[in-house]
C-alpha positions as CSV (number, residue, x, y, z in Angstrom):
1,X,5.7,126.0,-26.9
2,X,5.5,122.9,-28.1
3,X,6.1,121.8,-31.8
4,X,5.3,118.6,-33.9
5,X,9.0,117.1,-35.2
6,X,8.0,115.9,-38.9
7,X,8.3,112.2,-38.9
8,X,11.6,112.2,-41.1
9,X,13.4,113.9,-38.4
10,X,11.9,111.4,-35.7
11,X,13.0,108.8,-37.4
12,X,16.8,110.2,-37.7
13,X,16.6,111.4,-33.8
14,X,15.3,107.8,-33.1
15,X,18.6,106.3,-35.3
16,X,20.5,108.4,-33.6
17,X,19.5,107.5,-29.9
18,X,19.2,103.4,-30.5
19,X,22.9,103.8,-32.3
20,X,24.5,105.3,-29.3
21,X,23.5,102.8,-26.5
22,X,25.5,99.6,-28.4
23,X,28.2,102.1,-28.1
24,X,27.5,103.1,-24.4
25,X,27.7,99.4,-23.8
26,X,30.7,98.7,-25.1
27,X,32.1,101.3,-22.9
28,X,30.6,99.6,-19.8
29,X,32.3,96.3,-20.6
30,X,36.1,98.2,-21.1
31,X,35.7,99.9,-17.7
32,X,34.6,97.0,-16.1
33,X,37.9,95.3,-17.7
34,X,39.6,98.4,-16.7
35,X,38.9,98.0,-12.9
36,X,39.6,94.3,-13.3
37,X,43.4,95.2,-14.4
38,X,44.3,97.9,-11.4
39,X,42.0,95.9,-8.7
40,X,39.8,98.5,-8.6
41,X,36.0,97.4,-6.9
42,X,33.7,98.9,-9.3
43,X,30.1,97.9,-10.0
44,X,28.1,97.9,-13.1
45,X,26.3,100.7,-12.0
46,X,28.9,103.1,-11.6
47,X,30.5,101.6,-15.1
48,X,27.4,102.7,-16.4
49,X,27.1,106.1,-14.6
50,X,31.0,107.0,-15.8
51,X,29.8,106.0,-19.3
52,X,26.9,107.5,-19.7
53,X,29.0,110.5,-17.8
54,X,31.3,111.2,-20.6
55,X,28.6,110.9,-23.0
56,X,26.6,113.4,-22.1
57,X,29.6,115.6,-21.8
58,X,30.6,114.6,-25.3
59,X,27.2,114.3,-27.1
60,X,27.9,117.1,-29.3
61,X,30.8,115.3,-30.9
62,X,29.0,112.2,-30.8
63,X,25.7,113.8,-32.6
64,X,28.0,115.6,-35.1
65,X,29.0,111.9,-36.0
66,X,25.6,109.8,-35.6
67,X,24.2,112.8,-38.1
68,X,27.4,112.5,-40.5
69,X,25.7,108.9,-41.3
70,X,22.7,111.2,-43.9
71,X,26.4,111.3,-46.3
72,X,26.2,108.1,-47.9
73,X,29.8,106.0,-47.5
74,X,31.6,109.0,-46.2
75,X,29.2,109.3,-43.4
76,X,28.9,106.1,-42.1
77,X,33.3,105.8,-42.0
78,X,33.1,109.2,-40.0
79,X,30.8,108.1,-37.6
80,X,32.7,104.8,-37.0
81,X,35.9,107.0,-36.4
82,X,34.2,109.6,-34.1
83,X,32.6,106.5,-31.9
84,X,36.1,104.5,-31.8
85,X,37.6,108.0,-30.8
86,X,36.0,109.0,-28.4
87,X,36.0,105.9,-26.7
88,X,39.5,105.0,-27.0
89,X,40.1,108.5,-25.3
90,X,37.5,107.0,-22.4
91,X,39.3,104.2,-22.0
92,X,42.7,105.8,-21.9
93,X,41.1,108.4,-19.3
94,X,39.7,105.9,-17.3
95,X,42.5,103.6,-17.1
96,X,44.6,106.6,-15.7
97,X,42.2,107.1,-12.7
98,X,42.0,103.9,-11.8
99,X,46.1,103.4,-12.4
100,X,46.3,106.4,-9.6
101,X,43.5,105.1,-7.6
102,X,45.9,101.5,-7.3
103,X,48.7,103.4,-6.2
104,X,46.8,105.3,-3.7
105,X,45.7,102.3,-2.5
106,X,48.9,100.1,-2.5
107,X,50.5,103.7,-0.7
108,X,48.0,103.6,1.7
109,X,48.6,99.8,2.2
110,X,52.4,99.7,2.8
111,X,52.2,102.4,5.2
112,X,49.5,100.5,7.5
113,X,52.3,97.5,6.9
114,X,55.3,99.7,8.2
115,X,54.1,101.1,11.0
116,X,54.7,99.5,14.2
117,X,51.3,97.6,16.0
118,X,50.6,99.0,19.2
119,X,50.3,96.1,20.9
């Protein structure tokens, strides 16, 4: 069934949404510089797919902290925490994947170099 969301509401659920996607990206941009650091090929498109990933997986914490902004000043420095948080903890968790994917690789790349050509 569907219902009519008073406009006071829409408005907050339309704060909410237009505040996350300066977030989302930011988040781009640091896994694109992640890749750049390990030598990882990576293109926007799957930056934006990871990011938009973890956000959906963390959208509860994320709404918990786009709704905190209704508390005047204590809201808004909650928010700012929660979106720094979460993705610092991206970054960090992206950054390990692609530090294991450049070892796989370099692995992967000495052993081709030691083995002996067939020639």
């Amino acid at each position: 069934m569907k219902v009519e969301i008073p406009e006071p509401e829409k408005t907050k659920c339309n704060y909410v949404g237009a505040d996350i996607l300066p977030i989302c990206a930011v988040q781009v941009t640091m896994i694109l510089g992640l890749a750049r650091i390990f030598n990882v090929p990576i293109t926007k498109e799957v930056a934006e797919a990871q990011a938009k990933a973890y956000m959906v997986g963390n959208f509860g914490k994320m709404l918990a902290g786009e709704l905190s902004k209704l508390v005047p000043i204590f809201g808004s420095a909650t928010n700012a925490t929660v979106a720094v948080g979460l993705t610092e903890y991206l970054g960090w968790e992206v950054a390990e994947d692609f530090y294991k994917k450049s070892l796989e690789e370099n692995k992967i790349l000495k052993e081709a170099q030691n083995k002996p050509s067939k020639l």
